[in-house]
C-alpha positions in Angstrom: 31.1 23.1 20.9 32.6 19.9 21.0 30.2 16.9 19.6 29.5 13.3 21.6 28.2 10.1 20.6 24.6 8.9 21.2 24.0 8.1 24.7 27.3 9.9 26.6 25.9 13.1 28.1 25.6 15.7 25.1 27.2 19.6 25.5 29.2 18.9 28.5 30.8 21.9 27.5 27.5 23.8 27.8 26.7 26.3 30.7 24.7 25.8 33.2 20.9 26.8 33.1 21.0 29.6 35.4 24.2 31.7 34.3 23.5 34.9 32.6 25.0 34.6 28.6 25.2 37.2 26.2 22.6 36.0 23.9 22.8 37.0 20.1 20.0 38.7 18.6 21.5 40.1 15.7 19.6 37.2 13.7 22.6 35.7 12.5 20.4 32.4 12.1 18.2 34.2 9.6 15.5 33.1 12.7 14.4 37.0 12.8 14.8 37.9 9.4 11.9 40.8 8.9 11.8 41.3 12.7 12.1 44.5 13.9 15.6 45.0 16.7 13.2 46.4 19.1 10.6 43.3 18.3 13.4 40.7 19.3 13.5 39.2 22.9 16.1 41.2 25.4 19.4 39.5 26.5 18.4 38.2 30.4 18.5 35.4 32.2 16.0 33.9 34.0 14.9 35.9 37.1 13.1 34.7 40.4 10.6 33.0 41.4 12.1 30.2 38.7 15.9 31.2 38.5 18.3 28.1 37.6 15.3 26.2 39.0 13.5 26.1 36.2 12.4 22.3 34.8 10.6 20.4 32.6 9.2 17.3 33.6 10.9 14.5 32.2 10.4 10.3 32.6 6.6 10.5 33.0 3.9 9.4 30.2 2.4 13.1 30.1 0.5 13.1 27.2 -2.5 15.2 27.4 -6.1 14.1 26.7 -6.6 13.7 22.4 -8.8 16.5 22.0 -6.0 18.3 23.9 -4.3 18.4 20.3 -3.9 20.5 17.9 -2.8 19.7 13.9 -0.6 21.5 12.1 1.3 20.1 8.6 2.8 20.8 5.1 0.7 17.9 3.2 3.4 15.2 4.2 3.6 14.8 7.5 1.9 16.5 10.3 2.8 17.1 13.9 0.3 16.9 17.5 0.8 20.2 19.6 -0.8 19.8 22.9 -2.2 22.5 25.3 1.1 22.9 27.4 3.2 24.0 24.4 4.7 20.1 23.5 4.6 19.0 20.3 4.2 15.4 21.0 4.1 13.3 17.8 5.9 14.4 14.5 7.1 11.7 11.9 9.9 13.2 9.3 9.9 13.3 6.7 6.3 11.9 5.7 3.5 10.7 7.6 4.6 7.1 7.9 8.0 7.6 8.5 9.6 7.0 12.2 8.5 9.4 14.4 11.0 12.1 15.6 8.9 13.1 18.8 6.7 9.9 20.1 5.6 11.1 23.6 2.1 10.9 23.1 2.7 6.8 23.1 5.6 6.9 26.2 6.8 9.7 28.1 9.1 12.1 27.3 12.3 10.2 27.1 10.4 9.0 23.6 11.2 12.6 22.1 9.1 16.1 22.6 9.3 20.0 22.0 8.2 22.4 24.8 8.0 26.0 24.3 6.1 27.5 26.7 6.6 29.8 30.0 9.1 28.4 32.6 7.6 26.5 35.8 9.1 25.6 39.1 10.4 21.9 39.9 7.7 19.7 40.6 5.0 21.7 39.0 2.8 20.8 35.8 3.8 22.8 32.2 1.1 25.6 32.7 -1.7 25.3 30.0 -2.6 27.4 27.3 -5.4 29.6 28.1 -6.6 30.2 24.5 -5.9 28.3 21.7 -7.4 29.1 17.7 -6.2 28.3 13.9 -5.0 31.8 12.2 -8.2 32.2 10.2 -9.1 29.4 7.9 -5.6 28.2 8.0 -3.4 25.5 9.5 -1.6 28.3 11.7 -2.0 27.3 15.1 -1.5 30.6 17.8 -1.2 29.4 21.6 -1.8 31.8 24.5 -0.6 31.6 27.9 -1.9 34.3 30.7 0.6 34.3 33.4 1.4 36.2 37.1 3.9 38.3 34.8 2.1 39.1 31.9 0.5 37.3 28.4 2.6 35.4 25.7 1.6 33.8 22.5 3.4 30.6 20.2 2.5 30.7 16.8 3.1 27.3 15.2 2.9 25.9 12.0 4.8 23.6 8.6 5.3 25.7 6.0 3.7 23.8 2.7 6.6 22.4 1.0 8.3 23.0 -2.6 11.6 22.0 -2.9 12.9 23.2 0.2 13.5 20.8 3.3 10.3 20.0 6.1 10.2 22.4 8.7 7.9 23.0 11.4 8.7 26.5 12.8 7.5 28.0 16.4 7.7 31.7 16.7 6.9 32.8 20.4 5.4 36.6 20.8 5.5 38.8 23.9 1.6 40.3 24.2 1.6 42.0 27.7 4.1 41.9 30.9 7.7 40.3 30.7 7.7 36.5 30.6 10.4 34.3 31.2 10.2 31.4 28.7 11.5 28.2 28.1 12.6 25.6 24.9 12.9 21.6 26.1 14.1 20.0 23.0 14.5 16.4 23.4 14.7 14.9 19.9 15.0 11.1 19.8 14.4 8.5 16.2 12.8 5.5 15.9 9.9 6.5 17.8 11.5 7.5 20.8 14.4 4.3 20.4 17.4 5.7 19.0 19.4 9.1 21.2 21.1 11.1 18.3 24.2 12.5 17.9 24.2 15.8 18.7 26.4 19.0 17.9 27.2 22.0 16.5 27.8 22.8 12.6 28.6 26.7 12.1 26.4 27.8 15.1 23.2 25.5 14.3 22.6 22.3 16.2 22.1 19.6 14.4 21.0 15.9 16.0 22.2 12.9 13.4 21.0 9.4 13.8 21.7 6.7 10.8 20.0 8.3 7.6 17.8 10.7 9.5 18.9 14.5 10.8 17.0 17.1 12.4 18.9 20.9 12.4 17.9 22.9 15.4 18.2 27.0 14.4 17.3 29.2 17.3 17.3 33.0 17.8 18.1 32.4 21.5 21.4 30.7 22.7 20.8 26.8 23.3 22.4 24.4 25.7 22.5 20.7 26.6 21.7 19.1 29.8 20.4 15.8 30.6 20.5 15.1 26.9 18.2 18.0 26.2 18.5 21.2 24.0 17.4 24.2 25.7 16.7 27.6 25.4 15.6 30.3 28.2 14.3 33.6 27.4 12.3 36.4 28.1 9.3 38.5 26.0 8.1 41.6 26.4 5.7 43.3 24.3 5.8 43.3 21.0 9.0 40.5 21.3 9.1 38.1 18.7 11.8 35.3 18.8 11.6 32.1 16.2 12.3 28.6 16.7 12.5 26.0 13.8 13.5 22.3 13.0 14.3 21.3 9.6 14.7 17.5 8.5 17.9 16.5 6.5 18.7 13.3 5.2 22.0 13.1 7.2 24.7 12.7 4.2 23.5 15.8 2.4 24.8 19.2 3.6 23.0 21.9 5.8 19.4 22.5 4.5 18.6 26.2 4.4 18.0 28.5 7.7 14.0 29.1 7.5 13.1 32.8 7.4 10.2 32.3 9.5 8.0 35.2 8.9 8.4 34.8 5.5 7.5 31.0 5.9 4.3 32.4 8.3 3.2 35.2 5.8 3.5 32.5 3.0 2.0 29.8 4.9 -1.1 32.0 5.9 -1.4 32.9 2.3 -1.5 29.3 1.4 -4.6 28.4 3.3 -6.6 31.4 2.2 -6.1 30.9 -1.1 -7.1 27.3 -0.7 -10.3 27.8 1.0 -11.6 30.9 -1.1 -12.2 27.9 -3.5 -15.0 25.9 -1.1 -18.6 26.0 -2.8 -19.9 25.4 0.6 -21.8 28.4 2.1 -24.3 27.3 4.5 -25.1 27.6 7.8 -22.3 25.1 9.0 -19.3 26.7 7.3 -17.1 27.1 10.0 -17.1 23.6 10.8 -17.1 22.2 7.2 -14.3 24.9 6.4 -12.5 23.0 9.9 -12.7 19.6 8.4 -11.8 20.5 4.7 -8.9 21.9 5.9 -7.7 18.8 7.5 -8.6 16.7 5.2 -6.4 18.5 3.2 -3.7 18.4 5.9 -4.3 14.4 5.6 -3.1 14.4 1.9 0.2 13.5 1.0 1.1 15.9 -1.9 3.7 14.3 -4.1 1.2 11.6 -4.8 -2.2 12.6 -4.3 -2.7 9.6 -1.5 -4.7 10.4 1.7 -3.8 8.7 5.2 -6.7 7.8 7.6 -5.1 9.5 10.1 -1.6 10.7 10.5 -1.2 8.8 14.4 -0.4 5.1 15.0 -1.7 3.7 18.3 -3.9 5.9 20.0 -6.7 3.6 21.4 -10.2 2.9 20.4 -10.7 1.9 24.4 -8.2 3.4 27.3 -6.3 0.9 28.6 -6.8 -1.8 25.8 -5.5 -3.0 22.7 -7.4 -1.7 19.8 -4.5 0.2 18.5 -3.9 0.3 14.7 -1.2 2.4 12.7 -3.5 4.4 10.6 -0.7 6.6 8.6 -2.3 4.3 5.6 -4.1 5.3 2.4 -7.3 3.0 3.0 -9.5 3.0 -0.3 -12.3 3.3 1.5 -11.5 6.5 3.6 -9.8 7.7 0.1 -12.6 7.4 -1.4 -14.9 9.2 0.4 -12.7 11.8 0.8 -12.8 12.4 -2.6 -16.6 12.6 -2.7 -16.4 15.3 0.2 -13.8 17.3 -1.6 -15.4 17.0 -4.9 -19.0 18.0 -3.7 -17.6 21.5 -1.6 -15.5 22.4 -5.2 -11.9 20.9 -4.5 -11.6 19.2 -8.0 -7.9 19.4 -8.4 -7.2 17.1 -5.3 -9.7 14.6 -6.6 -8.2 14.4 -9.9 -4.9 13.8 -8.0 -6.3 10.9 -5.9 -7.7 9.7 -8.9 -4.4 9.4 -10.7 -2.9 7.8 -7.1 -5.4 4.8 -7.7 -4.6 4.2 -11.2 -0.7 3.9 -10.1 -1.4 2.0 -7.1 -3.2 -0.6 -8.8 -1.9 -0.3 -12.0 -2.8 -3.3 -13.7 -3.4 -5.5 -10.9 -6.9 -4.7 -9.8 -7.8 -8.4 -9.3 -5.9 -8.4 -6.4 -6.9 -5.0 -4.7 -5.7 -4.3 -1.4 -8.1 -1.9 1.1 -5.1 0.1 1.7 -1.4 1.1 0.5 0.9 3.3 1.7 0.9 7.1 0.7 3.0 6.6 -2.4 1.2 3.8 -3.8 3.3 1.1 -1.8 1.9 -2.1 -1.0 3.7 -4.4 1.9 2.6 -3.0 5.0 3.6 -5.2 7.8 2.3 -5.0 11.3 4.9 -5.1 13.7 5.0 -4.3 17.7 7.4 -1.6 19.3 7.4 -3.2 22.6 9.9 0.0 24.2 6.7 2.1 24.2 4.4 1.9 27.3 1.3 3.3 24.8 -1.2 6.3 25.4 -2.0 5.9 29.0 -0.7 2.5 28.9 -3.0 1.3 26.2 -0.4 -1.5 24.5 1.0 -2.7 22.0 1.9 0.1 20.1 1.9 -1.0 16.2 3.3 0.2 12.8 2.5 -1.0 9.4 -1.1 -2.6 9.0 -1.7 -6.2 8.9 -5.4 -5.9 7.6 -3.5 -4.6 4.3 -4.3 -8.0 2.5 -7.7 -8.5 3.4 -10.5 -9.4 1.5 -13.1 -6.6 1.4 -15.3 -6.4 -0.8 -16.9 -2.8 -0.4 -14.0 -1.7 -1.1 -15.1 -2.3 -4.7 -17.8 -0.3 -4.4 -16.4 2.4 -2.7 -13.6 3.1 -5.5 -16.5 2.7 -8.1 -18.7 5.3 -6.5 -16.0 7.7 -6.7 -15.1 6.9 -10.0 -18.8 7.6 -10.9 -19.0 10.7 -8.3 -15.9 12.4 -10.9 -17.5 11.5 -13.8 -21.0 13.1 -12.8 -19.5 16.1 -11.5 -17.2 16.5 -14.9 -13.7 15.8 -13.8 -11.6 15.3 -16.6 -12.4 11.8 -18.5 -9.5 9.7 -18.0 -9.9 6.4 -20.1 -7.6 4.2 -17.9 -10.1 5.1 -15.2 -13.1 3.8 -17.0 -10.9 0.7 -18.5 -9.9 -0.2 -14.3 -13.7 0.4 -13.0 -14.3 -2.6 -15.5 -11.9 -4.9 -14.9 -12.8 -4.3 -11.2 -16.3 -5.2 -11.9 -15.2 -8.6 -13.9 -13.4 -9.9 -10.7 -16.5 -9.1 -8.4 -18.6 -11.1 -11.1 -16.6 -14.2 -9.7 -16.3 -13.0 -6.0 -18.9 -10.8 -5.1 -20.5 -14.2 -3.5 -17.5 -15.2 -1.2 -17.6 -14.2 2.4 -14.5 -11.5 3.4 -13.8 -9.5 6.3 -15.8 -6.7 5.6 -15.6 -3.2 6.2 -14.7 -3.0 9.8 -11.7 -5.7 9.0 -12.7 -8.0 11.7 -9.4 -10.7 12.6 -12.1 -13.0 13.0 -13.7 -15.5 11.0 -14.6 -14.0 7.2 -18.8 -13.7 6.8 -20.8 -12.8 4.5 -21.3 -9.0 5.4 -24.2 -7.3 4.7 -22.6 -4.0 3.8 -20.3 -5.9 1.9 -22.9 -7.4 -0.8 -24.4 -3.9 -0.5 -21.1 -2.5 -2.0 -20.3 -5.2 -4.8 -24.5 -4.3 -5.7 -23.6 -0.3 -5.8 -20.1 -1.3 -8.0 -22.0 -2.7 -10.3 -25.2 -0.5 -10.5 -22.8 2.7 -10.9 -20.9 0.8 -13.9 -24.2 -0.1 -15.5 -24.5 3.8 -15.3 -20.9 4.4 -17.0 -21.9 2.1 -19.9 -25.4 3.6 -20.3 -23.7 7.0 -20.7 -21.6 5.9 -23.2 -18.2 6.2 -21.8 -17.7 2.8 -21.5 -18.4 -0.9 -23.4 -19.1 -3.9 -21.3 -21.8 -6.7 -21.5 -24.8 -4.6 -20.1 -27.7 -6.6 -20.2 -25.3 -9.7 -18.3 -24.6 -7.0 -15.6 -28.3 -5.9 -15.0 -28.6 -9.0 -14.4 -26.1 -9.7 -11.7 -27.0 -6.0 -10.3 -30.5 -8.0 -9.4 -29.1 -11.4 -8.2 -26.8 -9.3 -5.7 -30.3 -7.0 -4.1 -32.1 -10.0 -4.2 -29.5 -12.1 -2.4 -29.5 -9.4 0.3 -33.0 -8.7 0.8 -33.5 -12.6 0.9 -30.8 -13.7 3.2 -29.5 -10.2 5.2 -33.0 -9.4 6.2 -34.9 -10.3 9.2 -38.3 -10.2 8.8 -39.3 -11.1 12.6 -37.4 -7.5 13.7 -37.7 -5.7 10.6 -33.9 -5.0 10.4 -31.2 -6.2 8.2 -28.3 -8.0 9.6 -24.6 -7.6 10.3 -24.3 -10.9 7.9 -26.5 -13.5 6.7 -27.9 -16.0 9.0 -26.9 -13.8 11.7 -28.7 -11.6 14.5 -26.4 -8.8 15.4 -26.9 -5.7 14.1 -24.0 -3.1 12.6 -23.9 0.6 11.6 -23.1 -0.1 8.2 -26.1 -0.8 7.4 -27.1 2.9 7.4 -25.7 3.2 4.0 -28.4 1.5 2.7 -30.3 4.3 1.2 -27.5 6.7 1.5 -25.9 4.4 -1.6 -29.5 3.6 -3.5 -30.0 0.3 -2.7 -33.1 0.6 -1.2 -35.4 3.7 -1.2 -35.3 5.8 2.5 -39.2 5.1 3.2 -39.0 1.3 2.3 -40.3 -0.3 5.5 -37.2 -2.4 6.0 -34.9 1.2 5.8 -37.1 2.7 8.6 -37.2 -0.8 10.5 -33.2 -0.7 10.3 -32.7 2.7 11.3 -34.8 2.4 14.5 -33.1 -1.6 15.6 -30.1 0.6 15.3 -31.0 3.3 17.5 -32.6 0.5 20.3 -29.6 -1.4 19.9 -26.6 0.2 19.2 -27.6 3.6 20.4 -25.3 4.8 23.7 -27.1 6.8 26.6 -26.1 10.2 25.2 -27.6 9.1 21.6 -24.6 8.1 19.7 -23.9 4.9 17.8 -21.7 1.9 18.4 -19.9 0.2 15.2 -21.3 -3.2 16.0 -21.3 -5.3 19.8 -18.2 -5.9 21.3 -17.7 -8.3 24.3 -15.3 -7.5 26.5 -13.0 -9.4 28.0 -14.0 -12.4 25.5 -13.8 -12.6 22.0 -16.4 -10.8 20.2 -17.8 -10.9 16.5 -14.6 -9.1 15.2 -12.0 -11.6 16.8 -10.7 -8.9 19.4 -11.6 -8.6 22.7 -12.2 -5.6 24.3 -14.8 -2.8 23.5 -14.4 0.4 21.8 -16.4 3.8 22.1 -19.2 5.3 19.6 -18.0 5.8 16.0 -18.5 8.8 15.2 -18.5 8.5 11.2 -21.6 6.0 12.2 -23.4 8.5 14.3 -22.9 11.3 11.6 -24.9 8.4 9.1 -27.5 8.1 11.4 -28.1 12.0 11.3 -28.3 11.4 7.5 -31.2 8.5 7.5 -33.2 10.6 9.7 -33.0 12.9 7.8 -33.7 11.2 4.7 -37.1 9.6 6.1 -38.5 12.8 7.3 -37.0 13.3 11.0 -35.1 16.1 10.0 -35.7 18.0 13.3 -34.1 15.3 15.3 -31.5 14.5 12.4 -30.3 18.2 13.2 -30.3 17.9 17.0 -27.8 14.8 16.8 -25.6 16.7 14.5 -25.5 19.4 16.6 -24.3 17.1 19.6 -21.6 15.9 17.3 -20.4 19.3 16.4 -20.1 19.6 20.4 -17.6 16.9 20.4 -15.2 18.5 18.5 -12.6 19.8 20.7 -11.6 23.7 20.2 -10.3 23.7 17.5 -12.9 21.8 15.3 -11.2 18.5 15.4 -12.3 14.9 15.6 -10.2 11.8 16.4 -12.1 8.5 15.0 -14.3 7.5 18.3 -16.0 9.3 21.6 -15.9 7.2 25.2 -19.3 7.7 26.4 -18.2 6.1 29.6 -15.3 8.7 29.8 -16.4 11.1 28.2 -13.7 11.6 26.1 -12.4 11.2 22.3 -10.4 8.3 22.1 -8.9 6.7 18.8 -6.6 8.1 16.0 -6.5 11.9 15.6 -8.0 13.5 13.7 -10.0 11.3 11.5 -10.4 11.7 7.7 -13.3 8.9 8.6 -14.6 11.8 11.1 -14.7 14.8 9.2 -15.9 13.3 5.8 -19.3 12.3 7.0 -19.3 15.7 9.4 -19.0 17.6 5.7 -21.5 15.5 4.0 -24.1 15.7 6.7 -23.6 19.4 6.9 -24.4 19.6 3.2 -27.7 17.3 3.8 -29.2 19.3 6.4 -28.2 22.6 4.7 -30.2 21.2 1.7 -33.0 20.5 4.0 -33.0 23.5 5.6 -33.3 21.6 8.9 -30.6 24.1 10.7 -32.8 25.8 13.0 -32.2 29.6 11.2 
């Protein structure tokens, strides 16, 4: 087939949709290696009612609801597969890299992948009527119920080793004969740039500056309207394979996937993972869920773990709270790594470990909150004004500019995990103790200043609350390193500041008229982050001002259906963080507030708002970062290391209880 530059109509050449071809199935792409002759789809056309009829919908922001997503990944990047069979966000070749497919913010001129049965003009993609992971795996299997009979699509990213990132669909006939359909509309730079594509020894391959994705179907493809695709039909038993593989574009062809090798190996990956989980209690299914994505979150050449692997995917519908969270925050990191550690996952701690001590390496008096995946540290926010947004929520924005806030829990998170490996025996590594010290020497000088805090407000900096909090627990759980004798510092000058911090807070963060600590001193707005009060030792869960705290939060911050809201917005003005707009219930908040209750003694309704949580979670266990309880809906990024941690650490409180109701 002839090849044509970027935007000229590709594979002129190509025939038309609705003439019958003699389609190989000989599996001279290596597609159906392992499969059976009589397992592979029969050579037809496309028979009525959909004949050459047959269309995808094109030029329209379809993006499906978030919890209409599924995750599937290889630990560096990870791709969003929505009910209808579109995989609608996937960045190659890592997490933060430019997105491939980019729908979910536009429409689907911004790049998508459609397998799923064919549909008549002017209809909607029919949805999947079932959906589940493989097991305890990152296997996704789809299931679509139609007039002529049952057809699954397996998908999933095979873990990688040395060989190229893939992401490989292999679409099985159950019951019936189904006339299918690929739509493979592949564009770079989030949805920007329209490749270059043709054909190189029978494989399609799209090539756009350094960047080139290599198409290898079992089915014939064509081109039309400057899409790649394939029509088909299954029967039962029928199993034909799809797969993209990621190329830099001046290297040579990267190897045709054998995909039920790559699925058999995959599979094995994730229940050899799992079978490690210490976790056994009455919520194992969704802990299991939400270790397995925070697994999915961590970037494996470095150890570094992204918030979330979307960009731009609102906190309210319609607004512009929209942050590129493809990050490795310290904070999220680090209580990832308390989650992991506690439910047996030692190895990947020790590996984030080892990501802090290169990311900082010897620069810890100027700490950033966040650094990209491999350690990097300029991470500027910039606009990509060509994408509409999800559902119209604009600006869409890449790179972070809260990167070079101050934040001074951030301190304390890093320290508790520090302290959380020692306790639980990971391997002593002395760079570790030697950086939890000099971290503790800046926040002797600077633990006083006011910052941003931890919700990394663009307004004026304050003295937070949570913050002093954090810089108390940074220096309580170094006192504890030196008093074990892993560690030499000036101990008696550091109790010392350990009490002039919790005094400082109890004296100027408290309110004594409400009972309640503050968001910040001198102030009267209240803020979630205050639940980690007890949870972090500062003060004792039956202290009057704990209890007081808990229950201004709950009249205050509480939304109708029980949740909790970060902080008050306002609107269409201004509000404490800078922004305008609001934003929906946190969820990592509401998951702390099951904690305190059940820390002072409500355990029975500490277990009935976990239980509404776990209800949130769409089908397939996942969380993005917020729920609309206007909407009633999950909106922000997807899914939500800052979700599931507190999901896994609640479980295990409750579980310890034995507040689970049997």
């Amino acid at each position: 087939m002839p090849s044509y530059p970027a935007r000229i109509p590709l594979h002129i050449a190509a025939e038309q949709p609705g003439k019958r071809r003699n389609r190989a199935t000989s599996g001279n792409l290596g597609l159906n290696a392992g499969i059976p002759a009589h397992r592979r789809p029969r050579n037809s056309a496309l028979q009525a009612p959909y004949g050459a009829d047959v269309a995808v919908r094109l030029e329209s922001n379809v993006s499906g609801r978030i919890e209409d997503y599924a995750l599937i990944g290889d630990m560096q990047t990870a791709a969003l597969v929505c009910r209808d069979g579109a995989v609608d966000w996937l960045c190659l070749p890592r997490f933060d890299s430019h997105a491939v497919f980019a729908s979910i913010l536009g429409t689907e001129e911004h790049g998508f992948w459609r397998i799923g049965p064919a549909f008549a003009p002017g209809t909607e993609p029919p949805r999947a009527a079932r959906r589940r992971y493989r097991g305890d795996s990152l296997v996704l299997e789809s299931e679509w119920d139609t007039p002529r009979g049952t057809v699954r699509v397996i998908d999933f990213m095979p873990p990688r080793e040395d060989h190229a990132p893939q992401l490989i669909r292999i679409v099985e006939g159950v019951s019936g004969r189904v006339p299918m359909r690929s739509a493979l509309r592949m564009r770079f730079s989030y949805g920007r740039v329209v490749p270059w594509v043709h054909k190189v020894d029978g494989r399609t391959v799209a090539v756009a500056g350094p960047d080139s994705v290599w198409l290898d179907s079992g089915p014939e493809t064509y081109g039309k309207d400057l899409t790649t695709y394939s029509d088909f039909t299954v029967g039962p038993g029928d199993r034909v394979a799809f797969a993209i593989s990621w190329q830099p574009s001046h290297k040579g062809a990267p190897e045709t996937p054998d995909a039920e090798a790559a699925l058999e190996a995959t599979s094995d990956f994730w229940r050899e993972w799992v079978y490690h989980c210490t976790y056994h209690g009455p919520y194992r299914e969704a802990v299991i869920r939400s270790l397995i994505t925070l697994k999915a979150l961590t970037y494996a050449p470095t150890g570094g773990i992204v918030a979330a692997p979307t960009t731009s995917l609102p906190e309210e519908i319609g607004g512009s709270r929209n942050w590129d969270y493809r990050y490795t925050w310290l904070r999220d990191a680090a209580i990832t790594l308390s989650s992991l550690l506690r439910t047996g996952y030692r190895e990947e701690a020790s590996a984030w470990r080892d990501w802090l001590l290169r990311a900082v390496a010897g620069d810890p008096e100027n700490l950033q909150i966040m650094y990209g995946i491999a350690g990097e540290r300029e991470l500027g926010e910039t606009e990509l004004d060509w994408l509409p947004g999800y559902e119209n929520s604009a600006p869409v924005r890449v790179g972070n500019g809260a990167a070079h806030q101050l934040q001074l829990d951030v301190y304390g998170e890093v320290t508790e995990a520090l302290h959380l490996g020692h306790m639980t025996g990971l391997a002593r590594n002395d760079y570790a103790s030697v950086l939890q010290l000099k971290l503790i020497r800046y926040l002797e000088a600077h633990w006083n200043e006011p910052d941003e805090g931890i919700w990394e407000v663009r307004g004026p900096r304050r003295h937070f609350v949570h913050s002093k909090v954090m810089a108390w627990v940074a220096v309580d759980r170094t006192i504890k390193l030196i008093e074990s004798g892993d560690a030499d510092g000036p101990l008696e000058r550091w109790r010392e500041l350990r009490d002039e911090i919790h005094a400082d807070v109890c004296e100027k963060g408290y309110d004594p008229e409400r009972n309640t600590f503050t968001q910040s001193y001198g102030s009267r707005e209240l803020d979630a982050s205050l639940l980690l009060i007890p949870q972090m030792g500062f003060l004792p869960p039956d202290d009057k001002r704990v209890i007081g705290t808990i229950e201004a939060i709950q009249r205050e911050l509480s939304t109708p259906d029980g949740f909790i809201l970060r902080y008050p917005t306002a609107g269409e003005e201004a509000g404490v963080d800078g922004l305008e707009g609001d934003e929906g219930a946190f969820l990592a908040c509401s998951f702390w507030m099951a904690d305190d209750l059940a820390m002072i003694g409500r355990v029975d309704e500490a277990r009935r708002l976990f239980e509404k949580l776990l209800a949130l979670r769409n089908d397939l266990g996942l969380l993005a970062e917020e729920w609309d309880p206007k909407l009633q809906r999950q909106v922000g990024n997807f899914p939500q290391a800052f979700s599931h941690v507190p999901l896994i650490d609640t479980a295990l409180r409750l579980t310890a209880s034995g507040a689970y109701g049997g």
